[in-house]
C-alpha positions in Angstrom: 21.4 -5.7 -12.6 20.1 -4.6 -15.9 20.2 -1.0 -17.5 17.3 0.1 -16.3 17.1 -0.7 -12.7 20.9 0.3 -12.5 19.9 3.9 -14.7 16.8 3.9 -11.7 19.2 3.2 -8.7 21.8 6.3 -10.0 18.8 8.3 -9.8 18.1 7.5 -6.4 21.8 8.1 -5.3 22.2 11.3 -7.1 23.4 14.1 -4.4 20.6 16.3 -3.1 20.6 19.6 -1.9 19.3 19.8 1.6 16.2 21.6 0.5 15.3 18.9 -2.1 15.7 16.1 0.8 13.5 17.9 3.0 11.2 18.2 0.3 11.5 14.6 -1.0 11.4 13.4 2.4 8.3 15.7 3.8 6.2 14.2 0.7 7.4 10.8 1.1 5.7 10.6 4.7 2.9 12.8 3.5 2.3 9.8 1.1 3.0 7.1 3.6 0.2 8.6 6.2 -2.5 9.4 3.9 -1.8 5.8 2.7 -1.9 4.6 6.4 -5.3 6.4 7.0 -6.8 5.4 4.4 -6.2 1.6 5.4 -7.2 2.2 9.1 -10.1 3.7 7.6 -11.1 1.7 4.9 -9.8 -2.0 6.5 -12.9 -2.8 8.9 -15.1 -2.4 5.4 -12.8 -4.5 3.3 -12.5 -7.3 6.4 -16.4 -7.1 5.9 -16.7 -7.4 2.1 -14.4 -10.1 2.4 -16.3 -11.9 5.1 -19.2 -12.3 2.8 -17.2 -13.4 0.4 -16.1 -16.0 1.9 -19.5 -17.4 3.7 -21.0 -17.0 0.1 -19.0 -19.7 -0.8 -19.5 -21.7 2.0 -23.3 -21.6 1.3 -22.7 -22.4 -2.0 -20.5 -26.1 -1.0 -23.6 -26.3 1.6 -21.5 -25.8 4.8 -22.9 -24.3 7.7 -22.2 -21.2 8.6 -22.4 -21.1 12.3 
């Protein structure tokens, strides 16, 4: 392991009080649901864009699409 993921792994294990775990923790999942919202939300759109994507170059070789 070099210096700096060892220097970035002592930071994660440095002793907390139980406060700043709490606080750590309650803005960890804050992140991780906003994150998860915003992919149930945006996904269906992205699925689409990438649909078209795809068929355009399908047109383009001069497969069928159906």
């Amino acid at each position: 392991m070099n210096g700096w993921m060892s220097l970035a792994y002592r930071w994660l294990r440095r002793p907390r009080s139980r406060g700043q775990a709490a606080a750590e923790f309650s803005l960890l999942l804050l992140a991780l649901m906003v994150g998860g919202t915003t992919l149930t939300a945006f996904a269906p759109d992205l699925l689409a864009i990438f649909t078209v994507y795809v068929a355009g170059f399908y047109l383009v070789l001069g497969y069928p699409l159906g």
